[in-house]
N, C-alpha and C positions, 0 to 999 in steps of 0.2 A: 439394697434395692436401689434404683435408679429407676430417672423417670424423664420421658421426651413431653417437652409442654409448646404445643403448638397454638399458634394465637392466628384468627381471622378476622374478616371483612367483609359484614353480611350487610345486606341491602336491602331495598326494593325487589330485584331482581333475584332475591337469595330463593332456591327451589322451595326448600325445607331447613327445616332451626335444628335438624340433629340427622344425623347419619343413618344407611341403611342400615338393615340387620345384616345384609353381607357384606357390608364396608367392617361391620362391628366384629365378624367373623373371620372374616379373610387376615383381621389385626391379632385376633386374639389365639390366631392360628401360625403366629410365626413363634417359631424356637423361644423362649425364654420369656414372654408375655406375661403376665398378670394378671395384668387387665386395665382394661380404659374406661377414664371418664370422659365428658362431653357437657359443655360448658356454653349454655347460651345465656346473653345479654339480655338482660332486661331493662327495656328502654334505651338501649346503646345497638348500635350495630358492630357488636363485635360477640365471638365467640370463641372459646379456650376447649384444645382435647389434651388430653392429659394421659399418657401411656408407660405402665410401670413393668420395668424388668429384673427378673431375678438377679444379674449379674450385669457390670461395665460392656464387659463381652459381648453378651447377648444383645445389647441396648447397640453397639456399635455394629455388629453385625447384621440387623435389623433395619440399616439405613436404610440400604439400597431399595429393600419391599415397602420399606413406609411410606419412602420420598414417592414411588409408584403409586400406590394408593391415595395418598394424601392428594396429589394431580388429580388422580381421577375424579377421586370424589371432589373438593375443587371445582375442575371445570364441568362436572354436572350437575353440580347444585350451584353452580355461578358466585362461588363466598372468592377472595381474595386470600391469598395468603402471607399473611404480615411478617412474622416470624418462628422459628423453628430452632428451639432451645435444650440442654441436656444437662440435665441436675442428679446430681448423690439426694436421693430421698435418709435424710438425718434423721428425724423423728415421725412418725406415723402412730396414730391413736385414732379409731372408729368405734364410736357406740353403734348397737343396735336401733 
């Protein structure tokens, strides 16, 4: 599994602290997805999404809709985009 971890820059001016349901859908509707988490700051203006792919493949192939998306959503909810990173997910473990 692999995973794209993108970091923001929320503000005063930031619309909302978490993403549409169709920002959430339009993601989890490209080829090879997982699924996403969404990552707001407490007490800080920053905020982390976090997006996991079956395969390197899929995760690379994926750019191009993400980087799309990521803009949009972006400049309609006014956050900054700080950086935009791609990780081998090593170890994963979730409790209920």
């Amino acid at each position: 599994m692999f995973a794209r971890v993108s970091t923001y820059e929320t503000g005063p001016e930031t619309v909302s602290d978490t993403p549409s349901e169709d920002i959430v859908s339009r993601v989890r509707q490209i080829p090879g997805c997982k699924g996403i988490y969404y990552l707001s700051g407490q007490g800080i203006d920053k905020a982390i999404s976090i997006t996991l792919w079956d395969t390197q493949e899929a995760m690379v192939e994926s750019r191009q809709e993400a980087n799309k998306i990521r803009k949009e959503n972006s400049d309609a909810e006014k956050i900054e985009i700080l950086a935009v990173e791609e990780y081998e997910v090593t170890v994963s473990s979730l409790s209920d």
